[in-house]
PDB file of N, CA, C and O in Angstrom:
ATOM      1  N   UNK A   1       0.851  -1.171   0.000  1.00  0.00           N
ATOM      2  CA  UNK A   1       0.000   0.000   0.000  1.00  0.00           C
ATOM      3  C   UNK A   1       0.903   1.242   0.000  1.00  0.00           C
ATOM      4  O   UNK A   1       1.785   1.316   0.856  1.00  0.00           O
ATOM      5  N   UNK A   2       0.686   2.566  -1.222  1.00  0.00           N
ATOM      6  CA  UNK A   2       1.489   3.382  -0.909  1.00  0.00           C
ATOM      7  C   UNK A   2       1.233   4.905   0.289  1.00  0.00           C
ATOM      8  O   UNK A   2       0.359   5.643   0.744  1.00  0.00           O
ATOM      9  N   UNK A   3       2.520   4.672   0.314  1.00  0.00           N
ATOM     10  CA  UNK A   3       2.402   5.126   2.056  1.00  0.00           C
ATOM     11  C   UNK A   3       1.580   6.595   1.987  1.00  0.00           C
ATOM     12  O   UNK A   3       1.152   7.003   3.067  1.00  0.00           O
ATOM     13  N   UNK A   4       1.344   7.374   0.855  1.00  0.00           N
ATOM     14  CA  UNK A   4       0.520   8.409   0.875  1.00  0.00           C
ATOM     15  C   UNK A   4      -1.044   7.983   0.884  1.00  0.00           C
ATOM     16  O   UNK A   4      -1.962   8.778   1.083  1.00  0.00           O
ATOM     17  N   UNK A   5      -1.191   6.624   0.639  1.00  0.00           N
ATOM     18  CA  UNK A   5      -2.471   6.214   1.367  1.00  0.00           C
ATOM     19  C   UNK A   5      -2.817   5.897   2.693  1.00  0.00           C
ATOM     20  O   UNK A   5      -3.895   5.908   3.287  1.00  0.00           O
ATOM     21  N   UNK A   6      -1.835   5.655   2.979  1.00  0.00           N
ATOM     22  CA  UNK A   6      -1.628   5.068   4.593  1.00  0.00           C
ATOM     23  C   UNK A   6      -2.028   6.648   5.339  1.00  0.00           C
ATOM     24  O   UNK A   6      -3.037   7.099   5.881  1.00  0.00           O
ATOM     25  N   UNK A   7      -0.859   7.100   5.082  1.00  0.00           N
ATOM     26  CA  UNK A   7      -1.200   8.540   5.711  1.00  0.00           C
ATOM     27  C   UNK A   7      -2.711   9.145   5.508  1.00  0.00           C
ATOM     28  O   UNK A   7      -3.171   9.789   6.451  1.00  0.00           O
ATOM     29  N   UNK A   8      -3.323   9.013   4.602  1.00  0.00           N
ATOM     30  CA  UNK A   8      -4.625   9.415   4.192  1.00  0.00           C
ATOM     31  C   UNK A   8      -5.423   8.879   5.232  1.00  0.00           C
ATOM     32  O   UNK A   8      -6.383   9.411   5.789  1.00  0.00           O
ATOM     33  N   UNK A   9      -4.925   7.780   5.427  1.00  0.00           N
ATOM     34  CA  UNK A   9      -6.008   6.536   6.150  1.00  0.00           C
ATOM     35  C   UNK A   9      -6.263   7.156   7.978  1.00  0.00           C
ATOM     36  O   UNK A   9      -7.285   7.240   8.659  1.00  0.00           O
ATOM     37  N   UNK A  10      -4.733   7.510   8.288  1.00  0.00           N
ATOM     38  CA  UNK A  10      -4.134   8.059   9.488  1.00  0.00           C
ATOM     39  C   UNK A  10      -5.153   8.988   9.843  1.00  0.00           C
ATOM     40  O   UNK A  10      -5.853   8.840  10.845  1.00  0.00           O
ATOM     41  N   UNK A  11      -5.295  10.295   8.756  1.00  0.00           N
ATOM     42  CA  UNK A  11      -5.597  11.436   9.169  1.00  0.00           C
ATOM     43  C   UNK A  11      -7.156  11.344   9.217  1.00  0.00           C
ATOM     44  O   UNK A  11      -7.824  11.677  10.195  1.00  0.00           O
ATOM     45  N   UNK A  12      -7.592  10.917   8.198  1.00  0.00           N
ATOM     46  CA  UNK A  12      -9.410  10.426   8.481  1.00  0.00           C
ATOM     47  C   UNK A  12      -9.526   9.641   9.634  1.00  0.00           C
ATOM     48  O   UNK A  12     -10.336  10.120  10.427  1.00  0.00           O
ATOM     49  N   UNK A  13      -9.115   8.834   9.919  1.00  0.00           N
ATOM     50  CA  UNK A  13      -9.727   7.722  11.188  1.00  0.00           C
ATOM     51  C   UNK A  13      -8.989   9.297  12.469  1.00  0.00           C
ATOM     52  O   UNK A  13      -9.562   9.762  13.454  1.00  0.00           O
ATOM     53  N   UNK A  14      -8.069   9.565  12.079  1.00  0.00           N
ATOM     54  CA  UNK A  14      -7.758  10.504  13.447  1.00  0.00           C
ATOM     55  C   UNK A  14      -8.671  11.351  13.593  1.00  0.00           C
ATOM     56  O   UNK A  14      -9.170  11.349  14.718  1.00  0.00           O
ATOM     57  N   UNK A  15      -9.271  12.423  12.533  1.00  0.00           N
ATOM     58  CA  UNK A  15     -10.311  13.593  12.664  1.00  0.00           C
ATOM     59  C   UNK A  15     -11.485  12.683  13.017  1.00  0.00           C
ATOM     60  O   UNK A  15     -12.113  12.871  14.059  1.00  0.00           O
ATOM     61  N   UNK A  16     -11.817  11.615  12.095  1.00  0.00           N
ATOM     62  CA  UNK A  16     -12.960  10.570  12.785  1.00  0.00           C
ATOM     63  C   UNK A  16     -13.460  10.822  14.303  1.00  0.00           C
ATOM     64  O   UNK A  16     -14.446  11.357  14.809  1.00  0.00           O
ATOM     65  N   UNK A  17     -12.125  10.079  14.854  1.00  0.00           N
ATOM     66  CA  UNK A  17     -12.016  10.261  16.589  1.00  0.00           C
ATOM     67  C   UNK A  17     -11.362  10.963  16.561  1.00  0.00           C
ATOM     68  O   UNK A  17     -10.210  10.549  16.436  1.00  0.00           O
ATOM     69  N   UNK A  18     -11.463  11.852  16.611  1.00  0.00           N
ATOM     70  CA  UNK A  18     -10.729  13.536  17.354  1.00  0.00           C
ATOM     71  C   UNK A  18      -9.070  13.239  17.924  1.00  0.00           C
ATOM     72  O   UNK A  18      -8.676  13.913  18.876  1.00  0.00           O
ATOM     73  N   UNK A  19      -8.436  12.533  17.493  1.00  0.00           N
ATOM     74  CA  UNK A  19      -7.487  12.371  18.223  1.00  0.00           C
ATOM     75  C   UNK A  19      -6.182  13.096  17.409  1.00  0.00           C
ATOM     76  O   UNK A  19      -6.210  12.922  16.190  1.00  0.00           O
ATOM     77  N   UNK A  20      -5.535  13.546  17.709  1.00  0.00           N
ATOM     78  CA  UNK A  20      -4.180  13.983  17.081  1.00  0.00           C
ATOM     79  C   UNK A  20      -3.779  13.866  16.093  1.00  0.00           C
ATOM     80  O   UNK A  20      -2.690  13.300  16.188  1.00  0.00           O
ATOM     81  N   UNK A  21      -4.062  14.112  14.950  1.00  0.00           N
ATOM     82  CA  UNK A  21      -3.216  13.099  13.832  1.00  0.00           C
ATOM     83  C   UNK A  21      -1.847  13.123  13.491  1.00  0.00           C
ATOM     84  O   UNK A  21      -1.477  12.421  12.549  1.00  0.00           O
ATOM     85  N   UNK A  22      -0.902  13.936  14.211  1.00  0.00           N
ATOM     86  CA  UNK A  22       0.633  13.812  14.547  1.00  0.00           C
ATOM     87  C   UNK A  22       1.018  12.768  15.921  1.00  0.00           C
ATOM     88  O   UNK A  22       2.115  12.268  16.167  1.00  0.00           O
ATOM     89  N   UNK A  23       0.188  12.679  16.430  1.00  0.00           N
ATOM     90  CA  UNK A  23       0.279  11.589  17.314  1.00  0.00           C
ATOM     91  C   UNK A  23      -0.014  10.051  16.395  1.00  0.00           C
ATOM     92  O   UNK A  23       0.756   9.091  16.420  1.00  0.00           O
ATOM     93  N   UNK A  24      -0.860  10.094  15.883  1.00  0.00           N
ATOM     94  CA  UNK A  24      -1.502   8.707  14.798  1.00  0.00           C
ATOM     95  C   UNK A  24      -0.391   8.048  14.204  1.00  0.00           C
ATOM     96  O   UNK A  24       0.091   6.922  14.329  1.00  0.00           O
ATOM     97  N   UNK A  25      -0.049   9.284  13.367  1.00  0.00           N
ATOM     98  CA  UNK A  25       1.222   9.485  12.514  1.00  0.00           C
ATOM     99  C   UNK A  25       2.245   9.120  12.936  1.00  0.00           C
ATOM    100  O   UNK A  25       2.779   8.204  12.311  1.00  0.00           O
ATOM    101  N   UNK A  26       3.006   9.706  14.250  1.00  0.00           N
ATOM    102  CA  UNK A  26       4.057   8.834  14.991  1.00  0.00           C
ATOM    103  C   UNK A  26       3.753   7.803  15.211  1.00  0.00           C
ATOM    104  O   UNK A  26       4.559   6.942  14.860  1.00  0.00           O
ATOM    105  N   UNK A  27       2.502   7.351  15.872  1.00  0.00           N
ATOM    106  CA  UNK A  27       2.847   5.884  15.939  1.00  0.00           C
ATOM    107  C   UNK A  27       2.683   4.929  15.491  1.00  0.00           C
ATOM    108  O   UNK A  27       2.848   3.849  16.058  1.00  0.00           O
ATOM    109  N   UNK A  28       2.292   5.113  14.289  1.00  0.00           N
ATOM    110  CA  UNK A  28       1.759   4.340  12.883  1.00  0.00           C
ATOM    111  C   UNK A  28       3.311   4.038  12.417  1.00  0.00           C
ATOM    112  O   UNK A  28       3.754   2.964  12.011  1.00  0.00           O
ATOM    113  N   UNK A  29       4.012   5.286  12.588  1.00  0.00           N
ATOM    114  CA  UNK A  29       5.619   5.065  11.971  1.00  0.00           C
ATOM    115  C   UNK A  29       6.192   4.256  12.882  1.00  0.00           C
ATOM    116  O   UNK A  29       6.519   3.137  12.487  1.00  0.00           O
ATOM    117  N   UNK A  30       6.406   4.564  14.071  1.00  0.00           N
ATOM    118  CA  UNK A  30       6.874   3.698  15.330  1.00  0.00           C
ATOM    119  C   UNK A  30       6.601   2.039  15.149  1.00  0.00           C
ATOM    120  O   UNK A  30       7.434   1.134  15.198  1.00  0.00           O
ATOM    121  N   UNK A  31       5.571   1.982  14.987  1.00  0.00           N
ATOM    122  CA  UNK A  31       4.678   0.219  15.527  1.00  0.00           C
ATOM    123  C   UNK A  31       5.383  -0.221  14.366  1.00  0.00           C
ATOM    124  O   UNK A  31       6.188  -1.141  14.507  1.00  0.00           O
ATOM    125  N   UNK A  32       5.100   0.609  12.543  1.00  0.00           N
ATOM    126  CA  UNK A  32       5.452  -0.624  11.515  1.00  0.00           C
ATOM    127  C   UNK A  32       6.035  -0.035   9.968  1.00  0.00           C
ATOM    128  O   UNK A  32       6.071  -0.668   8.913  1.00  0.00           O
ATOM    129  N   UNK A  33       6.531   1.584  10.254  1.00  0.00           N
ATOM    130  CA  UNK A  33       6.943   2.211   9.299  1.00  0.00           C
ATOM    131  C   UNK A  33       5.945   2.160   8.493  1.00  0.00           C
ATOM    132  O   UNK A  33       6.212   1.747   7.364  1.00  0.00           O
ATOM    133  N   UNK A  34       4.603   2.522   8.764  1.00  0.00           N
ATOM    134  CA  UNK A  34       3.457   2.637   7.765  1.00  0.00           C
ATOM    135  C   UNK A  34       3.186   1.869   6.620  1.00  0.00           C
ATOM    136  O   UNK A  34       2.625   2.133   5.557  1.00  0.00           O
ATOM    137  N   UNK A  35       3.915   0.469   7.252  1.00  0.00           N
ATOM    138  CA  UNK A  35       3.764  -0.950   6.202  1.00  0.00           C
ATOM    139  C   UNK A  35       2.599  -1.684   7.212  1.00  0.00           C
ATOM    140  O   UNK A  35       2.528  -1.887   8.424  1.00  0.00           O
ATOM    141  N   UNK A  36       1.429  -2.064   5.633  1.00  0.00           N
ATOM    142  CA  UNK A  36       0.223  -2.327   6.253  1.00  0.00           C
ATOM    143  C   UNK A  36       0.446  -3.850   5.903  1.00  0.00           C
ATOM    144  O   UNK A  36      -0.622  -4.375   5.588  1.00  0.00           O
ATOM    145  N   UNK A  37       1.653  -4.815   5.862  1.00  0.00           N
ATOM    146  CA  UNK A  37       0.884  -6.299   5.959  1.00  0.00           C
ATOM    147  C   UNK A  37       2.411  -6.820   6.622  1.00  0.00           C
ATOM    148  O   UNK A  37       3.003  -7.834   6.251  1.00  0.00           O
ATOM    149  N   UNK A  38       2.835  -5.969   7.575  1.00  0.00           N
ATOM    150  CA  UNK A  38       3.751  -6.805   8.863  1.00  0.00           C
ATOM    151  C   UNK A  38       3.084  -7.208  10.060  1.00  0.00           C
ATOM    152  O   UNK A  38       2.126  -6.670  10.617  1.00  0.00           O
ATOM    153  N   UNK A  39       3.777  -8.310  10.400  1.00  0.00           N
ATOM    154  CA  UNK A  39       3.090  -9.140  11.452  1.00  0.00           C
ATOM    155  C   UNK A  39       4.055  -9.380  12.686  1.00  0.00           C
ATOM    156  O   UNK A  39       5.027 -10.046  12.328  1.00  0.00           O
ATOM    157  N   UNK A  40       4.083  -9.062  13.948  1.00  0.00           N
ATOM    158  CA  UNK A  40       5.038  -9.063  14.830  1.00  0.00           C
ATOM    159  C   UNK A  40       4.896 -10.621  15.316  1.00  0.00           C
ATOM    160  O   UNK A  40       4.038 -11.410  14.920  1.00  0.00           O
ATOM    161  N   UNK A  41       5.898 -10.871  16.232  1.00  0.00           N
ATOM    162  CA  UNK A  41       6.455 -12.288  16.638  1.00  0.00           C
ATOM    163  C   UNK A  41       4.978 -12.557  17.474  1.00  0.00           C
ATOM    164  O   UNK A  41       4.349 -13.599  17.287  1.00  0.00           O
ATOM    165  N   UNK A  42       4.495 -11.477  18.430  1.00  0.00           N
ATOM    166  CA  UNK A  42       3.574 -11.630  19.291  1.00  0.00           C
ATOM    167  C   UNK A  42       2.221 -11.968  18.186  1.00  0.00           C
ATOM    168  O   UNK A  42       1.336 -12.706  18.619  1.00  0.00           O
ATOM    169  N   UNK A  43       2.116 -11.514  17.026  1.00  0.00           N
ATOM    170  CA  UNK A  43       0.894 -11.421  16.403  1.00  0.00           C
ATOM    171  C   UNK A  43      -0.017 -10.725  15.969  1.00  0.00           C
ATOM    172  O   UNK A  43      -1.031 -10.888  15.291  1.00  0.00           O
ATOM    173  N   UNK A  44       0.767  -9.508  16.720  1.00  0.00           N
ATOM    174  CA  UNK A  44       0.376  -8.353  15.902  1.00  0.00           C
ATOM    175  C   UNK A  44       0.226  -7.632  14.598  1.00  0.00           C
ATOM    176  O   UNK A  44       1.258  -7.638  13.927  1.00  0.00           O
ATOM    177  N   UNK A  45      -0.557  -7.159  14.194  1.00  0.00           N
ATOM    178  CA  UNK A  45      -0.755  -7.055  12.851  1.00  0.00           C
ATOM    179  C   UNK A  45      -0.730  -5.551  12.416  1.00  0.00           C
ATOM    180  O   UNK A  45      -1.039  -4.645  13.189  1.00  0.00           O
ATOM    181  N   UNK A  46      -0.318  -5.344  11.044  1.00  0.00           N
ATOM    182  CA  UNK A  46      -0.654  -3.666  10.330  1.00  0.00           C
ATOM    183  C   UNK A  46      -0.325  -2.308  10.678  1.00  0.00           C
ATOM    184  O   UNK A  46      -0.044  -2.071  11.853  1.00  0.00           O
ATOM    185  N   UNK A  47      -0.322  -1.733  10.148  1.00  0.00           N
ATOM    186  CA  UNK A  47      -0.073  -0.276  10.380  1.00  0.00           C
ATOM    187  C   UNK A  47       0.299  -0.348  11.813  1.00  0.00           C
ATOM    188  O   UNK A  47       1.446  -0.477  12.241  1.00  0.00           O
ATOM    189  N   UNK A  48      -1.124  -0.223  12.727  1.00  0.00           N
ATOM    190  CA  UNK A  48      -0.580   0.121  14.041  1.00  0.00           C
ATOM    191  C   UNK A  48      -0.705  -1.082  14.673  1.00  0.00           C
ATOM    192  O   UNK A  48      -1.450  -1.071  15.653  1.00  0.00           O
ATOM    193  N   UNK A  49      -0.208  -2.070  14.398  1.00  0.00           N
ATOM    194  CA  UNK A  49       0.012  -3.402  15.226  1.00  0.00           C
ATOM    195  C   UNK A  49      -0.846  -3.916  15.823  1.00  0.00           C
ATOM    196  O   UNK A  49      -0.671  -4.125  17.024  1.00  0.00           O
ATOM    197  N   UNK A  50      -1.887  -4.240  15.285  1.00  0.00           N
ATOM    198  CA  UNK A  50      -2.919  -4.532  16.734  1.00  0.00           C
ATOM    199  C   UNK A  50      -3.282  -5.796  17.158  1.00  0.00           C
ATOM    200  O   UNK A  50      -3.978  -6.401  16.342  1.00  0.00           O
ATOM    201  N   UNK A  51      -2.991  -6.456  18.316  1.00  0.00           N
ATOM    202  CA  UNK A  51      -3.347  -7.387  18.535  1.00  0.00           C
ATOM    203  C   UNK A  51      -4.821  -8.012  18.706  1.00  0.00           C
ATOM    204  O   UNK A  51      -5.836  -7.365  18.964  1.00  0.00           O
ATOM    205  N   UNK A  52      -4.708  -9.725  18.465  1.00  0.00           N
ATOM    206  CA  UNK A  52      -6.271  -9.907  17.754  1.00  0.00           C
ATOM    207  C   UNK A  52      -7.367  -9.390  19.317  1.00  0.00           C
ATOM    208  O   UNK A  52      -8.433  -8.775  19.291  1.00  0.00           O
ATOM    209  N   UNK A  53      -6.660  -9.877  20.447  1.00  0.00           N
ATOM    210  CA  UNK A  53      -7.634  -9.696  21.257  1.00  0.00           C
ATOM    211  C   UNK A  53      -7.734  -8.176  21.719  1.00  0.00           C
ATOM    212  O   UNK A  53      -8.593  -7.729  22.478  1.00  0.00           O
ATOM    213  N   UNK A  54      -6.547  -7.359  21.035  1.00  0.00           N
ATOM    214  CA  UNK A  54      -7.406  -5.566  21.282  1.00  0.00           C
ATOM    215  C   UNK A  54      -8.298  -5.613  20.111  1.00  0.00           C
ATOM    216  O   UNK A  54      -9.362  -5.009  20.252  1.00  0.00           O
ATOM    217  N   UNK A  55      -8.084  -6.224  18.946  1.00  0.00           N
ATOM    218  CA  UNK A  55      -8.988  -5.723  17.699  1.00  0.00           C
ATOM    219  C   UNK A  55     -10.742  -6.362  18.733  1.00  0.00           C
ATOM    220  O   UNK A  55     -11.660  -5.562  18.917  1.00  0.00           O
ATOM    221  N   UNK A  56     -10.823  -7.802  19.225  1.00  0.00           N
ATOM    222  CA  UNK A  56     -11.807  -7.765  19.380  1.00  0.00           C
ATOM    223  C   UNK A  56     -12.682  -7.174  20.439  1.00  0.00           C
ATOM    224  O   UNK A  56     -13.910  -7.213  20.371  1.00  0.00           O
ATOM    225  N   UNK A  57     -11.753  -6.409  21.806  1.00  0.00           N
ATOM    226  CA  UNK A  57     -11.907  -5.369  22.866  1.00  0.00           C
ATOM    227  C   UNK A  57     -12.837  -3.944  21.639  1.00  0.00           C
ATOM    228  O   UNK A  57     -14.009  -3.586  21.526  1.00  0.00           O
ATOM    229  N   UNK A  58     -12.001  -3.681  21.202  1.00  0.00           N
ATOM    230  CA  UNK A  58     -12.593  -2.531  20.186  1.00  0.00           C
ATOM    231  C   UNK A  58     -14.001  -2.710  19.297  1.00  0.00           C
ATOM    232  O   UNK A  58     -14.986  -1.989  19.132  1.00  0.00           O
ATOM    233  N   UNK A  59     -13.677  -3.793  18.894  1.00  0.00           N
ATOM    234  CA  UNK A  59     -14.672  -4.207  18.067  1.00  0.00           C
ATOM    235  C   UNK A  59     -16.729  -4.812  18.996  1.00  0.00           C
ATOM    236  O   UNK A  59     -17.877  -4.588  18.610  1.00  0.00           O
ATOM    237  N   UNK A  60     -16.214  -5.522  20.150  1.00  0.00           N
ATOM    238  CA  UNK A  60     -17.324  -5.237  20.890  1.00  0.00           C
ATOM    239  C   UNK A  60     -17.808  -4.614  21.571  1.00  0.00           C
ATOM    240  O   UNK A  60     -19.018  -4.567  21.791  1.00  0.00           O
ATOM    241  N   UNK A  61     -16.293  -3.502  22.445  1.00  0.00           N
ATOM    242  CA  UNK A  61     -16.932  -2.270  23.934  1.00  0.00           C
ATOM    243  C   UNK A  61     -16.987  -1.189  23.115  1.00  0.00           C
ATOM    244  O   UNK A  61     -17.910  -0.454  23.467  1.00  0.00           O
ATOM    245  N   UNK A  62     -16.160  -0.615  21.801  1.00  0.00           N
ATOM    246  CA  UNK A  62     -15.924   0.820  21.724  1.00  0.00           C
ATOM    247  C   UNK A  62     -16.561   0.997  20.507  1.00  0.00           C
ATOM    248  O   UNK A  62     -17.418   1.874  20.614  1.00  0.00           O
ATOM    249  N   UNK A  63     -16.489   0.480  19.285  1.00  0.00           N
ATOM    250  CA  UNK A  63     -17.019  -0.246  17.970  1.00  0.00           C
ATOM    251  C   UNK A  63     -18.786  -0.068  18.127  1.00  0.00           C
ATOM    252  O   UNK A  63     -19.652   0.745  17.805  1.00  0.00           O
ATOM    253  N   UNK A  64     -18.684  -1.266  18.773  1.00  0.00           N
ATOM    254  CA  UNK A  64     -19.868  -1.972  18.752  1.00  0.00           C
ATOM    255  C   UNK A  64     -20.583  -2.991  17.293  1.00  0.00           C
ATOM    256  O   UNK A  64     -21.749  -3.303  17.053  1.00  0.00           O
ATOM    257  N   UNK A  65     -19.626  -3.208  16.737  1.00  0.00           N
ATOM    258  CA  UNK A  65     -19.815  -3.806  15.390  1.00  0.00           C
ATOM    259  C   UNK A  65     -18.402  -4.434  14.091  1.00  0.00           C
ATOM    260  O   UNK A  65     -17.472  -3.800  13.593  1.00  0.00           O
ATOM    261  N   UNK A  66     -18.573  -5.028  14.019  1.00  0.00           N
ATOM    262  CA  UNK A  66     -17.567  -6.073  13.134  1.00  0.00           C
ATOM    263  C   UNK A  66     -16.854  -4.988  12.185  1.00  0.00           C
ATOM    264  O   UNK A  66     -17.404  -4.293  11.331  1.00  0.00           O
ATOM    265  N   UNK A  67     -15.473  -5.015  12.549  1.00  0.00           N
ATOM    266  CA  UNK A  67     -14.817  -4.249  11.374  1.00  0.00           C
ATOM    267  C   UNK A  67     -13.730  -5.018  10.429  1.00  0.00           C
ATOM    268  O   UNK A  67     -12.878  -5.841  10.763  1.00  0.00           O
ATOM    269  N   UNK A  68     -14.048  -4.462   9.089  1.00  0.00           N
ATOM    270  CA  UNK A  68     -13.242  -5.417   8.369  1.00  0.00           C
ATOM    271  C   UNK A  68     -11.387  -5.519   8.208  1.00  0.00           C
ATOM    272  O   UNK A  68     -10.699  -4.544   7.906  1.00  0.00           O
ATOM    273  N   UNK A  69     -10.933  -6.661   8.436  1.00  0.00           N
ATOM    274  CA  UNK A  69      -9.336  -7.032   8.350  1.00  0.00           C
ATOM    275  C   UNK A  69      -8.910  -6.583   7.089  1.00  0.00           C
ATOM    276  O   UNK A  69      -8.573  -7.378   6.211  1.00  0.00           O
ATOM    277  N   UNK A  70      -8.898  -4.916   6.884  1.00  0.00           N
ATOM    278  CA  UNK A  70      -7.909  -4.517   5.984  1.00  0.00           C
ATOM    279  C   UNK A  70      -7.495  -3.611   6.892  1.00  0.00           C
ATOM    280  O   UNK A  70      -7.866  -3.522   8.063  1.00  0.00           O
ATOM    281  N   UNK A  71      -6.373  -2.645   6.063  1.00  0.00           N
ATOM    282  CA  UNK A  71      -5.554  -1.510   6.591  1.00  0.00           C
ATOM    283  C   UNK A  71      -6.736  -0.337   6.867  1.00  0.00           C
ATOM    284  O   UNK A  71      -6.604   0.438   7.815  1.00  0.00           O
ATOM    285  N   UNK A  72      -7.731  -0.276   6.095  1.00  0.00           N
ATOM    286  CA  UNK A  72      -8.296   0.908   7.014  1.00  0.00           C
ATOM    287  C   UNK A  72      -8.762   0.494   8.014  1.00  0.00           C
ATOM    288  O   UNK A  72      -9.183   1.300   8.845  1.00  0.00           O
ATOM    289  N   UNK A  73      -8.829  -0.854   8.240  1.00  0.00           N
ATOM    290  CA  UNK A  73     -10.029  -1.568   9.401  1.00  0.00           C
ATOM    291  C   UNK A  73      -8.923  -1.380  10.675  1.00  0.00           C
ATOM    292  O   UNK A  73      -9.125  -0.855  11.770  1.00  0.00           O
ATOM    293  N   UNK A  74      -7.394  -2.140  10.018  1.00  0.00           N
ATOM    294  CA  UNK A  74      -6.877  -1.451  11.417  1.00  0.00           C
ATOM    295  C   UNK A  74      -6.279  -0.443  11.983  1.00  0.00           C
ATOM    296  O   UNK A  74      -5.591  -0.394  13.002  1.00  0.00           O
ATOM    297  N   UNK A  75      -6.727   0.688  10.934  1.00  0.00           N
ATOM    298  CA  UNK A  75      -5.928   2.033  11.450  1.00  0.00           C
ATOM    299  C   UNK A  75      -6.964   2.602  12.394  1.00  0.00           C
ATOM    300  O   UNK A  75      -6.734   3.223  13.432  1.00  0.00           O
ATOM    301  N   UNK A  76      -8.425   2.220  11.747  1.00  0.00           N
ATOM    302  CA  UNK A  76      -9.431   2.934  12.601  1.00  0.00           C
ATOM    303  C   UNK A  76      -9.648   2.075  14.312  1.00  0.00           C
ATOM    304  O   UNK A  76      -9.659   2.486  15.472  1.00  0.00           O
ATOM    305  N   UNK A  77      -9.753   1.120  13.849  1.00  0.00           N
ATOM    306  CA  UNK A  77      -9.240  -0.012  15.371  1.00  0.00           C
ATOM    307  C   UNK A  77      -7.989   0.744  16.387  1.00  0.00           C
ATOM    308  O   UNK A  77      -8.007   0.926  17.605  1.00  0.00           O
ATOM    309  N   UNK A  78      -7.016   1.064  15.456  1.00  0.00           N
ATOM    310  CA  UNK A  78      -5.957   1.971  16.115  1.00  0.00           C
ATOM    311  C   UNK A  78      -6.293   2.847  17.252  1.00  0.00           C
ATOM    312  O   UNK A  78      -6.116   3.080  18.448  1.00  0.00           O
ATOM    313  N   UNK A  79      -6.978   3.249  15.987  1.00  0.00           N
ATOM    314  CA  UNK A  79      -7.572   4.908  16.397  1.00  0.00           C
ATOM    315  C   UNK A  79      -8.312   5.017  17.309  1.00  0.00           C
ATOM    316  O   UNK A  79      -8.212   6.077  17.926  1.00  0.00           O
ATOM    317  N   UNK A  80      -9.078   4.277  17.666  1.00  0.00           N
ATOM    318  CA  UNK A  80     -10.417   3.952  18.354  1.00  0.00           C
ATOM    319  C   UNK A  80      -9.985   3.773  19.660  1.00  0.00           C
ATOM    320  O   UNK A  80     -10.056   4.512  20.642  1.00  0.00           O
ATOM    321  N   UNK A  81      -9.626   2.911  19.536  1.00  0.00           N
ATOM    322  CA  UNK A  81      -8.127   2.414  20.908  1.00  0.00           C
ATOM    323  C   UNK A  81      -7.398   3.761  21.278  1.00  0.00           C
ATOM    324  O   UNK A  81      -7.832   4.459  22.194  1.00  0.00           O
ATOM    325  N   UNK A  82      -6.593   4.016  20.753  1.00  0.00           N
ATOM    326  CA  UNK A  82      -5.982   4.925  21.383  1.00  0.00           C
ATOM    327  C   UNK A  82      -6.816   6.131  21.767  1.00  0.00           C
ATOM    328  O   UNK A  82      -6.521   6.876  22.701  1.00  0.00           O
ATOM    329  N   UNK A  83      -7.797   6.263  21.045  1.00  0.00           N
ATOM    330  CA  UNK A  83      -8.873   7.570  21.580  1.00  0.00           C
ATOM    331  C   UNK A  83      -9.569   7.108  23.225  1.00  0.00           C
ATOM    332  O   UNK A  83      -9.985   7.920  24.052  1.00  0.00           O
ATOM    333  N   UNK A  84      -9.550   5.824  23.362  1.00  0.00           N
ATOM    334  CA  UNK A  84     -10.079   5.604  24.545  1.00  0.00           C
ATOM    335  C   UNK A  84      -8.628   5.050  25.706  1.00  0.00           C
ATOM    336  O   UNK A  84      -8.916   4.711  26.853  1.00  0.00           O
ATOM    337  N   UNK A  85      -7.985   5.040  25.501  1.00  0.00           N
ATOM    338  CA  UNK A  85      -6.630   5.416  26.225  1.00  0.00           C
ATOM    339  C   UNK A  85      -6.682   6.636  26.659  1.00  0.00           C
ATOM    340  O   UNK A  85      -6.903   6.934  27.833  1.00  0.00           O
ATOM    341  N   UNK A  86      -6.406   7.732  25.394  1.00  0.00           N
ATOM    342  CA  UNK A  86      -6.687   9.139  26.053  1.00  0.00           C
ATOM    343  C   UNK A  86      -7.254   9.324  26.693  1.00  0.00           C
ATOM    344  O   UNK A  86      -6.861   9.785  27.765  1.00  0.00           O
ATOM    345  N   UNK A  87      -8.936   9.004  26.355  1.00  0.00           N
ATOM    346  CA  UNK A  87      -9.348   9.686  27.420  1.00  0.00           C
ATOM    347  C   UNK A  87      -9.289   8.889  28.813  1.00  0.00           C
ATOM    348  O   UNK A  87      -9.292   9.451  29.909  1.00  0.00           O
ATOM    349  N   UNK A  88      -9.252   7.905  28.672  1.00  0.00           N
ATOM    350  CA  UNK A  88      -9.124   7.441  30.614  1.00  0.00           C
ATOM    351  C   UNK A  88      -7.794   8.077  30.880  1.00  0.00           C
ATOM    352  O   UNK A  88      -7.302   8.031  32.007  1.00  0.00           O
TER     353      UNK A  88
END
């Protein structure tokens, strides 16, 4: 995926949830250099790494509904997550 999509992806799911999108951005770069099909040793997946049992934390408390296993599915999963980090 080219990375000026990625970034695209970043800044919508960030304004989405109100969250920073220079924050998104760092850690989208941090977790996987804004490569959307690396997989860490633990099992983590995509852009912002997400593991399956945060994808499904997100997907039933914060979500509330099935999101799909592509790169926008887990930037906004990201996003979602980290918006509810912030705020607690």
């Amino acid at each position: 995926m080219p990375v000026g999509l990625v970034r695209s992806l970043l800044d919508y799911w960030a304004t989405f949830y109100v969250v920073d999108r220079s924050l998104i951005r760092a850690l989208a770069w941090m977790e996987s250099g804004y490569q959307a099909d690396v997989t860490s040793s633990a099992g983590a997946w995509g852009v912002l790494q997400i593991l399956p049992s945060t994808w499904t934390y997100v997907e039933t408390l914060l979500i509330g509904r099935s999101v799909p296993r592509t790169a926008s599915g887990n930037i906004r999963v990201g996003v979602a997550f980290m918006q509810e980090l912030l705020r607690e």
